[in-house]
SEPA-925636 format. One record per residue (C-alpha): x, y, z. Coordinates in steps of 0.5 Angstrom, whole numbers, plus 500, padded with zeros to 3 digits. Layout:
SEPA-925636
XYZ ...
This chain:
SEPA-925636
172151867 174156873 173164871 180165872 182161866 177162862 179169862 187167860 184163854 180170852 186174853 191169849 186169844 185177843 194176843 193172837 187174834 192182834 198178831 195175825 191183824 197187826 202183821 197182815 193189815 198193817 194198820 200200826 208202825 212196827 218202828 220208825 226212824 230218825 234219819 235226816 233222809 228219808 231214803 234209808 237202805 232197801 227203805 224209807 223213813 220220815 223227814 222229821 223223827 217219830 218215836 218207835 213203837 214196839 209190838 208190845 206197845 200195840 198189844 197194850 192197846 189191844 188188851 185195854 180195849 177189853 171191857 170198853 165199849 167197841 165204836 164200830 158197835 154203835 150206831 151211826 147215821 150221817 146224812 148223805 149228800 145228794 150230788 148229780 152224778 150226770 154233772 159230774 159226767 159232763 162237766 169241763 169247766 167248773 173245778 170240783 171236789 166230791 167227797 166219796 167216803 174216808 179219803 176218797 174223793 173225786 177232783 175235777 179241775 180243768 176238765 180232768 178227772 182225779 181219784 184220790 185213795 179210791 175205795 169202794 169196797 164193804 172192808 178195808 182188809 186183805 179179807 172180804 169176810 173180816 177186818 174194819 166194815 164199811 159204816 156209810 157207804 160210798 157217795 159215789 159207786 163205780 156205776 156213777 163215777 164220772 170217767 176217770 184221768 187219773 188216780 192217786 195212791 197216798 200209801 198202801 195200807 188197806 184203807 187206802 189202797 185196795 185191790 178190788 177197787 183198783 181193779 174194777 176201776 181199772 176194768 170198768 175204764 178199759 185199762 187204756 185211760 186212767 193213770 195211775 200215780 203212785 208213790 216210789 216202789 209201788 209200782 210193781 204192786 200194779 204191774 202184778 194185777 195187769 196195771 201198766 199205765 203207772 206213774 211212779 215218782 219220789 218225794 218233790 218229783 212231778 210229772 205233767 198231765 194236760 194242763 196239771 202238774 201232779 207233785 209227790 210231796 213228803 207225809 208223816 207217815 209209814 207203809 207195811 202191806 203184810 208181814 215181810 214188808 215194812 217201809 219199803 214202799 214210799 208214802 205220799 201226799 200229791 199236790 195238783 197245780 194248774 196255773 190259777 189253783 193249786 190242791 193238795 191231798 194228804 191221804 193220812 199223817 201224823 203231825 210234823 214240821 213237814 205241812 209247814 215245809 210244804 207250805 213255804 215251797 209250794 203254797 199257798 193252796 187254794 184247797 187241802 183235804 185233810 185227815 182228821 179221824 184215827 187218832 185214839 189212843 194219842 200215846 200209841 196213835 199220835 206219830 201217825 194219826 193226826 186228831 182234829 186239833 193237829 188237823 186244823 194246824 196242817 191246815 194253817 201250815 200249808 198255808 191253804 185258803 179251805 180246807 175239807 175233812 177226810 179219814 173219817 164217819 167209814 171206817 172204825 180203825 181206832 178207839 173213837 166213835 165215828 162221829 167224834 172227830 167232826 165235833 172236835 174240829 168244831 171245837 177247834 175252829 171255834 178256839 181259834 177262831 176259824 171260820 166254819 168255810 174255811 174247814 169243811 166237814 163235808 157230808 158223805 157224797 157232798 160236792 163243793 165248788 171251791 173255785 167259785 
């Protein structure tokens, strides 16, 4: 077979190989839209308007990685934090975030026990044999996660909302504790695997649990589940206010005047977590994907006392190597003059008290 053909049969296997990811995982927008509302028809669409992105636009990203090094390739090695799972299970008072891995993480505030995006699993894929592998594992495992009041659901791409987690949580708890807070038109999702204890609500509504109000805020972002789907499931950040603290959680997002928006109607906030990784290459990425730089001004625009880096060192879901978006965000910090406390990069499994 000559050199020249073989290469056409590599790039139309690439081609096909993109399609079939593209269309299951969804991983990267179809299309977004420039509405004012965010309600549009059978489906959803962002506040503020991103610029479309076509298939072809996504196929041009797949073929120029051809020839370059593959991060998931490389060989990482973050330190794990040693936390005290048995303090985590005990404790009533001290308000607490631990973060698991990419945009999991356990909050403790009032003695209730929040999950957010909770995964656990070795892929974040419909599939156990293919799709992006874990590459740090969890910082808390099922065994020793505390009890669990509640669990919030960002949106529902792979990385953020999987089954298996979901369900062995949802098992482990006995099905009559934990609720779960999702955004609008999710919930159905739930009640097809025997989940009924869902709260599902739309942008700005809340719902009380014990001495927390949980509040679905707007994201600049999108959702897609598989190939029929596209923004027909609303995406979220939730915010968790007691009378004395105030966190938010942004489970992924591009960058918009939305953080501002949430800032001057329910900041300030007392802690964020933020994402920071999944950002390359920035002119397929950058609508969605906010990178370090963009990160540190969410920080600012919601107005938040600290802030913790979340969606990065698990998962390889774009061009950059795990251990860039960290560094970025010294660089950062360093340029604006922002002091290293006041946005973390937590190890994996690291507790922090933020109240004290």
């Amino acid at each position: 077979m000559s050199q020249s053909r073989a290469g056409l049969y590599i790039k139309s296997a690439i081609v096909v190989g993109a399609l079939i990811c593209f269309l299951l995982v969804g991983m990267v927008p179809l299309d977004s839209f420039a509405d004012d509302t965010h309600h549009r028809g059978k489906g959803f669409e962002n506040v503020y308007a991103s610029k479309s992105k076509k298939f072809f636009d996504f196929i041009k990203w797949r073929l120029n990685r051809i020839g370059r090094e593959d991060p998931a390739e490389k060989n990482y090695d973050f330190p794990m934090a040693e936390n005290d799972p048995a303090f985590l299970r005990s404790n009533r008072n001290d308000t607490t975030l631990t973060w698991v891995g990419h945009s999991t993480l356990l909050f403790q505030l009032k003695g209730t026990n929040i999950l957010t995006d909770p995964h656990l699993s070795e892929r974040a894929s419909p599939f156990e044999w293919a799709g992006p592998r874990r590459m740090t594992p969890p910082g808390l495992t099922m065994e020793t996660l505390p009890p669990i009041d509640a669990v919030i659901i960002s949106h529902n791409h792979y990385d953020h909302l999987d089954r298996k987690t979901i369900e062995d949580l949802f098992r482990r708890e006995g099905g009559d504790k934990t609720i779960f807070f999702v955004p609008l038109r999710m919930k159905q999702w739930f009640e097809d695997i025997g989940i009924n204890r869902v709260v599902e609500l739309d942008w700005w509504e809340s719902h009380n649990l014990a001495d927390l109000k949980i509040i679905a805020v707007p994201m600049h972002h999108w959702s897609k589940r598989n190939l029929l789907t596209h923004n027909d499931v609303l995406w979220a950040g939730w915010v968790v206010a007691a009378d004395d603290f105030r966190f938010i959680f942004l489970g992924d997002c591009g960058y918009s005047p939305i953080y501002k928006d949430i800032g001057e109607k329910l900041g300030p906030f007392d802690l964020a977590a933020i994402p920071i990784g999944a950002y390359e290459p920035r002119w397929f990425m950058k609508d969605h994907h906010v990178n370090p730089e963009e990160a540190l001004q969410v920080h600012l625009d919601l107005d938040s006392k600290k802030s913790v880096a979340i969606h990065w060192g698990t998962f390889v879901l774009t061009d950059e190597p795990l251990d860039e978006p960290p560094e970025q965000l010294i660089e950062a910090r360093k340029e604006r003059n922002i002091d290293p406390g006041e946005f973390m990069i937590l190890r994996h499994g690291e507790t922090i008290m933020p109240g004290r």
